[in-house]
Residue, then its C-alpha position, 0 to 999 in steps of 0.5 A: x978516879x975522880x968523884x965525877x966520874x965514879x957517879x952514875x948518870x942514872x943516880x939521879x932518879x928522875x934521869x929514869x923517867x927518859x929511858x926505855x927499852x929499844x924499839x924493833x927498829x931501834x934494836x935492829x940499828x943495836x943488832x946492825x952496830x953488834x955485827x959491825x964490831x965483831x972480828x973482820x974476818x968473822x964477818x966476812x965469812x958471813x957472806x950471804x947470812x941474813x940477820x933478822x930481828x922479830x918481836x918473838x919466834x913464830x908460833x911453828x918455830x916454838x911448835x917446832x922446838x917443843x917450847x913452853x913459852x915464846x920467852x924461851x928463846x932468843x935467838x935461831x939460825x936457820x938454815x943449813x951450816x957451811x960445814x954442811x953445804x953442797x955446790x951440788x944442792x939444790x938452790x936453797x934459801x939464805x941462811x937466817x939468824x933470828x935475834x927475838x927482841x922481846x925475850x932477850x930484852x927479857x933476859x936482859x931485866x933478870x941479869x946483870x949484864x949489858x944489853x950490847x953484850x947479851x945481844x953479842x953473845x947471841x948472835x955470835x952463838x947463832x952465827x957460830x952454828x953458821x959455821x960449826x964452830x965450837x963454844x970456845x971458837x965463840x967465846x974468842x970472837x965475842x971477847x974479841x969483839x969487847 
């Protein structure tokens, strides 16, 4: 490896003064590219599914949940499942998930991980309750999706 490229870009300190955390609109572009790259044919099975990026969950969602905070969660499907659908219901709304812009950049401050792969991890779990699928089926399509 050579020097240069073992140093950071961000090892000078004044670099910092540039970087801030993603707009709404900026993380919904980040959100849009996640999807992009997960597996092709996980994306098609997602047909329908609507992905929505909101500064926080609403109050009836937290009320809903029993949560203490509105940092306690940072992402939610809503909807009902594939595996649960009848041709037979009703019309019924799209199956949404909900990426919380606000507490995953949270999250992202108090770990060591990237916030492409922390935006990965949740909406793949909140995709995967789309479809039932178990926490290894997730952990395959997020490590297939880099």
């Amino acid at each position: 490896m050579s020097e240069s490229s073992s140093v950071s870009p961000l090892s000078d300190p004044l670099a910092w003064r540039a970087i801030k955390a993603p707009s709404l609109a900026e993380f919904e572009v980040l959100a849009t590219e996640v999807f992009r790259r997960l597996p092709a044919r996980f994306r098609r099975m997602c047909d329908g599914l609507v992905i929505q990026v909101d500064e926080f969950p609403t109050e009836e969602v937290l009320d809903h949940m029993r949560l203490d905070s509105e940092f306690d969660l940072l992402g939610l499907f809503q909807g009902i499942g594939l595996p649960f659908r009848s041709d037979s219901a009703p019309v019924q709304m799209p199956n949404m998930v909900w990426l919380y812009r606000r507490p995953i950049l949270d999250y992202w401050a108090e770990h060591d991980e990237t916030l492409g792969a922390i935006v990965t991890h949740v909406l793949v779990h909140e995709i995967g309750h789309h479809f039932g699928l178990s926490d290894d089926d997730m952990a395959a399509i997020e490590k297939a999706a880099g």
